[in-house]
C-alpha positions, -999 to +999 in steps of 0.1 A: +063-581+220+054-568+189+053-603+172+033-618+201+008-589+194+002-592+154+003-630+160-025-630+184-042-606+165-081-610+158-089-621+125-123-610+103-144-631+088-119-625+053-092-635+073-076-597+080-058-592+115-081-567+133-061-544+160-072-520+185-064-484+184-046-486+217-026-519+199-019-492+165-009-465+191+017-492+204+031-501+174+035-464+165+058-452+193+075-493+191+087-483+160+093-442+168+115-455+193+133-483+177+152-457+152+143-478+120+127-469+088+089-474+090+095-494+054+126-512+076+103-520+103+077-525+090+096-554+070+112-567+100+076-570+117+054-579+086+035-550+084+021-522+059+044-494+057+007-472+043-009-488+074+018-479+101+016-441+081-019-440+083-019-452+124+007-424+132-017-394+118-047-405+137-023-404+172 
């Protein structure tokens, strides 16, 4: 789900995936509940571990 997400992303004009806040709140509790790392999911999902840090304080 979470690859099918980031993959179908939008994508700005420089080429950056853009996500919706209700997509970053997703991803947040996806990895909360997966038990992982955020640097070990993050890795598994191709994401920024800063990024994913950054989503969770503004939940």
């Amino acid at each position: 789900m979470i690859e099918d997400l980031i993959k179908n992303a939008r994508l700005s004009s420089s080429g950056r995936k853009l996500l919706t806040s209700q997509q970053k709140a997703f991803i947040v509790e996806d990895w909360e509940s997966s038990g992982l790392s955020c640097p070990e999911y993050c890795r598994r999902h191709g994401l920024i571990t800063s990024q994913v840090y950054s989503w969770q304080s503004h939940t």
